[in-house]
PAZAPA-4460 file (N, C-alpha, C; in steps of 0.05 Angstrom, whole numbers, plus 32768, in hexadecimal, padded with zeros to 4 digits):
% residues 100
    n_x    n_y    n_z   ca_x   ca_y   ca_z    c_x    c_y    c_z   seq   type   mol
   8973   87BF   81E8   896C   87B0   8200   8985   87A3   820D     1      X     A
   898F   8796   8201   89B8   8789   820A   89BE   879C   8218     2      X     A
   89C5   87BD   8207   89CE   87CB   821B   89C2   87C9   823A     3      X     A
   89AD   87CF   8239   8999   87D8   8256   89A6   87BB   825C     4      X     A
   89A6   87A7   8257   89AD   8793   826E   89C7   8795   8276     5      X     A
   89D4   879E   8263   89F7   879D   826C   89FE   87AB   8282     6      X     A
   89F0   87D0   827A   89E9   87DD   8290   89E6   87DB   82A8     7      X     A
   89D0   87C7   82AB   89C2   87B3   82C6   89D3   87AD   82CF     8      X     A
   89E1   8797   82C1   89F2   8786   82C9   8A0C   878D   82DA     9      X     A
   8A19   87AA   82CA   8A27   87B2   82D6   8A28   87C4   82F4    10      X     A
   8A0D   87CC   82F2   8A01   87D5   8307   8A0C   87C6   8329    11      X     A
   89FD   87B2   8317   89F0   8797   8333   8A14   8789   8335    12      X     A
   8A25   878E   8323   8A41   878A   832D   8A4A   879E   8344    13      X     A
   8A4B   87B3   8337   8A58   87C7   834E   8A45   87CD   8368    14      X     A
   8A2D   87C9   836D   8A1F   87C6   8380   8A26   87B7   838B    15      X     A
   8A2C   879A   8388   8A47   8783   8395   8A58   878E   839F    16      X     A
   8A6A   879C   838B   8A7B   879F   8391   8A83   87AE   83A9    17      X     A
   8A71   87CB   83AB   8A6E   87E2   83C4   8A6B   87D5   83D5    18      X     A
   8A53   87BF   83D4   8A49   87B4   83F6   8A64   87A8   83F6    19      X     A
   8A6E   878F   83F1   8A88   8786   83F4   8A9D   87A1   83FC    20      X     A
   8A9D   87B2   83F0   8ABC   87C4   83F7   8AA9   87D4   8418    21      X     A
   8A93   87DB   8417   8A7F   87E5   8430   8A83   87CC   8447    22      X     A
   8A85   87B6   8440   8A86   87A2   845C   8AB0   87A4   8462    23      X     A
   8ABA   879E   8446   8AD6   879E   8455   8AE0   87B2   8467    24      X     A
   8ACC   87CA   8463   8AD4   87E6   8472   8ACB   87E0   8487    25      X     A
   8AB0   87DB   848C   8A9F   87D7   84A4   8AB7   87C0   84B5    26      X     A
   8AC6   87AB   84A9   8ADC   87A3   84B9   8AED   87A7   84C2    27      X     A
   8AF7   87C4   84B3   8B12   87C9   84B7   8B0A   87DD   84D6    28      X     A
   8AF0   87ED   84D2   8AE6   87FA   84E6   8AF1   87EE   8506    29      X     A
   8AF0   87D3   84FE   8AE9   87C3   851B   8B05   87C4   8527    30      X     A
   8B1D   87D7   851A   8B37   87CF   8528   8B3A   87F2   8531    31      X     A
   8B31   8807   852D   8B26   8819   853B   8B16   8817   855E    32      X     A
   8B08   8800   8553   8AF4   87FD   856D   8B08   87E9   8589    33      X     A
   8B17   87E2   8578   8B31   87CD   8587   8B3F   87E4   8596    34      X     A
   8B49   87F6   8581   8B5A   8805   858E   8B52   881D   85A1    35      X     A
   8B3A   8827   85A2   8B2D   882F   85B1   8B21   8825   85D0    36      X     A
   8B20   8809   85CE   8B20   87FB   85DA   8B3D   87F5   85FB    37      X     A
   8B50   87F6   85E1   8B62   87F3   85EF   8B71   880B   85FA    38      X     A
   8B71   881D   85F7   8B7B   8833   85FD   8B5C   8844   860A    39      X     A
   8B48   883F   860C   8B36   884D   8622   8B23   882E   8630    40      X     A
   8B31   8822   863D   8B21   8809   864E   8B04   880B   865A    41      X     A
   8AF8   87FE   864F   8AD5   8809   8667   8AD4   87FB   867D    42      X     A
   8AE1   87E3   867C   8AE7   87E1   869E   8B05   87E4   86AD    43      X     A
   8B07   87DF   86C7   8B24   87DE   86D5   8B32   87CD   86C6    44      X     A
   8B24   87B0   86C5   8B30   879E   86C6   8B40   879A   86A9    45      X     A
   8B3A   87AE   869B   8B39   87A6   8676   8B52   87B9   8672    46      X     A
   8B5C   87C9   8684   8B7C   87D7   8682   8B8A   87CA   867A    47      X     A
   8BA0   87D2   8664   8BB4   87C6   8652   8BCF   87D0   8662    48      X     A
   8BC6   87D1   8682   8BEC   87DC   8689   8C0B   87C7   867C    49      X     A
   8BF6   87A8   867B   8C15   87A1   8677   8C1B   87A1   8656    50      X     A
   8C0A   87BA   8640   8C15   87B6   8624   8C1D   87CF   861C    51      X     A
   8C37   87D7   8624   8C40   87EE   861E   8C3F   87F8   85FD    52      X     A
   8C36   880F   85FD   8C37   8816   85DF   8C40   882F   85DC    53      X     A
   8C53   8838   85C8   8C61   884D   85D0   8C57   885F   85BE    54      X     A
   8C56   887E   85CB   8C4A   888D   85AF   8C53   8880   8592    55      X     A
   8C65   887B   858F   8C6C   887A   8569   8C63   8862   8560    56      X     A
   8C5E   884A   8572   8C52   8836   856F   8C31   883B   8566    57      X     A
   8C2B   884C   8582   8C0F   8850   8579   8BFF   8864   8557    58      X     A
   8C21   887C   855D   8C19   888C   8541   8C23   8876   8525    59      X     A
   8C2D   8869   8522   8C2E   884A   850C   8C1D   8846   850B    60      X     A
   8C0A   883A   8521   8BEF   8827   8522   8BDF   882F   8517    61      X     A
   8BDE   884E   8520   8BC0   8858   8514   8BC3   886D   84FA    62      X     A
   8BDE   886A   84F2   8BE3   8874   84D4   8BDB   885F   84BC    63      X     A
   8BE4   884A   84CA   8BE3   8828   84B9   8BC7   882B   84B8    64      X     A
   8BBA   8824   84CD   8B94   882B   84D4   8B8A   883A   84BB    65      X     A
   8B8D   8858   84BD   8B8A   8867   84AC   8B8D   8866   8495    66      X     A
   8BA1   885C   8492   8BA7   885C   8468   8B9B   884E   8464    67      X     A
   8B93   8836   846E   8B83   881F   8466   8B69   8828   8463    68      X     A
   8B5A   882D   8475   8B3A   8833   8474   8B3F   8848   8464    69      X     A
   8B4A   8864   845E   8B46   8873   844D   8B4C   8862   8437    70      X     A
   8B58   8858   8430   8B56   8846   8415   8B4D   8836   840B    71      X     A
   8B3E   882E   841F   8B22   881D   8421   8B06   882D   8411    72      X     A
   8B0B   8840   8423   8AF0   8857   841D   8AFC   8866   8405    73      X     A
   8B14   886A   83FB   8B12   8873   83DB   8B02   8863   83CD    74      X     A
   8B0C   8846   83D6   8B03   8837   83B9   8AE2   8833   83BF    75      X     A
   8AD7   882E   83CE   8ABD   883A   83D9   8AAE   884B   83CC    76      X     A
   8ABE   885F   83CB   8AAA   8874   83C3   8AAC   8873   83A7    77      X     A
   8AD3   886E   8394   8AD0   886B   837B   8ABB   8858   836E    78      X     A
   8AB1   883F   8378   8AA2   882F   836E   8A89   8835   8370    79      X     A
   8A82   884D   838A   8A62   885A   8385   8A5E   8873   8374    80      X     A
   8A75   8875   836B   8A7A   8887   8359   8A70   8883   8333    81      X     A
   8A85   8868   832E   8A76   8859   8318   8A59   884F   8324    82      X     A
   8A53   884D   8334   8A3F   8839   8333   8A26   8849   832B    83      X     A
   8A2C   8860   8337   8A1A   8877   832F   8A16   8885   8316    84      X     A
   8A2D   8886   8308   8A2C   8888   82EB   8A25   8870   82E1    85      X     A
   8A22   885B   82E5   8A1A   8847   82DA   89FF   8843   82E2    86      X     A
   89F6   884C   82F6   89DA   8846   82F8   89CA   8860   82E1    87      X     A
   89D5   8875   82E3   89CB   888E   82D8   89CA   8885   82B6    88      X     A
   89E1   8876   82AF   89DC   886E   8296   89C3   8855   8290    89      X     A
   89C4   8848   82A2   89B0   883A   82A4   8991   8847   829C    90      X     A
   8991   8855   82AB   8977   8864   82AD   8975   8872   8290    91      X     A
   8987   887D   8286   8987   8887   826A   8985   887C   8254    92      X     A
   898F   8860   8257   897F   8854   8239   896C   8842   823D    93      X     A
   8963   8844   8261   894E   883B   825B   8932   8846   825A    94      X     A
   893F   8862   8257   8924   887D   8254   8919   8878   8233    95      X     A
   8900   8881   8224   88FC   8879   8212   8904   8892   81FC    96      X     A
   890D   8888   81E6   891B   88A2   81CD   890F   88B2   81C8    97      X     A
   8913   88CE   81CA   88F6   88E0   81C3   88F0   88D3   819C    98      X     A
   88F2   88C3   8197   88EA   88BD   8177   88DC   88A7   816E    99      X     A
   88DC   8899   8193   88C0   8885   819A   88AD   888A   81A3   100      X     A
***
């Protein structure tokens, strides 16, 4: 029975843990929506003529962008990875022994 709780327990950690690494992504998202923003304006008035950005500036920005959220979403997915082996173990000892 300890085990099955440990199990649990570890469970209901890494389920923390995903939503936490799932919201820091869902933040990092929001500098995509910036830069999108800024480089396609939905009104006149929202034109960035006076912030020059030069191609290599912009290919930096969104390489920096990139490594980040992809490295975001590794660890993302590594932790639904255990979490899923850990739930699956879960489920396994808490199935009953064919000798009960």
């Amino acid at each position: 029975m300890n085990q099955q709780l440990t199990a649990a327990a570890q469970c209901v950690s890494l389920s923390g843990k995903a939503s936490e690494q799932a919201m820091d992504l869902s933040y990092k998202f929001k500098s995509f929506v910036a830069l999108q923003r800024f480089v396609q304006p939905q009104y006149e008035d929202e034109a960035q003529d006076h912030v020059p950005v030069t191609r290599a500036e912009m290919d930096a920005m969104l390489e920096t962008l990139n490594a980040d959220v992809l490295r975001r979403m590794d660890a993302l997915a590594d932790t639904l990875t255990v979490l899923g082996a850990q739930a699956r173990l879960s489920v396994t000892s808490l199935a009953p022994s064919p000798s009960s």
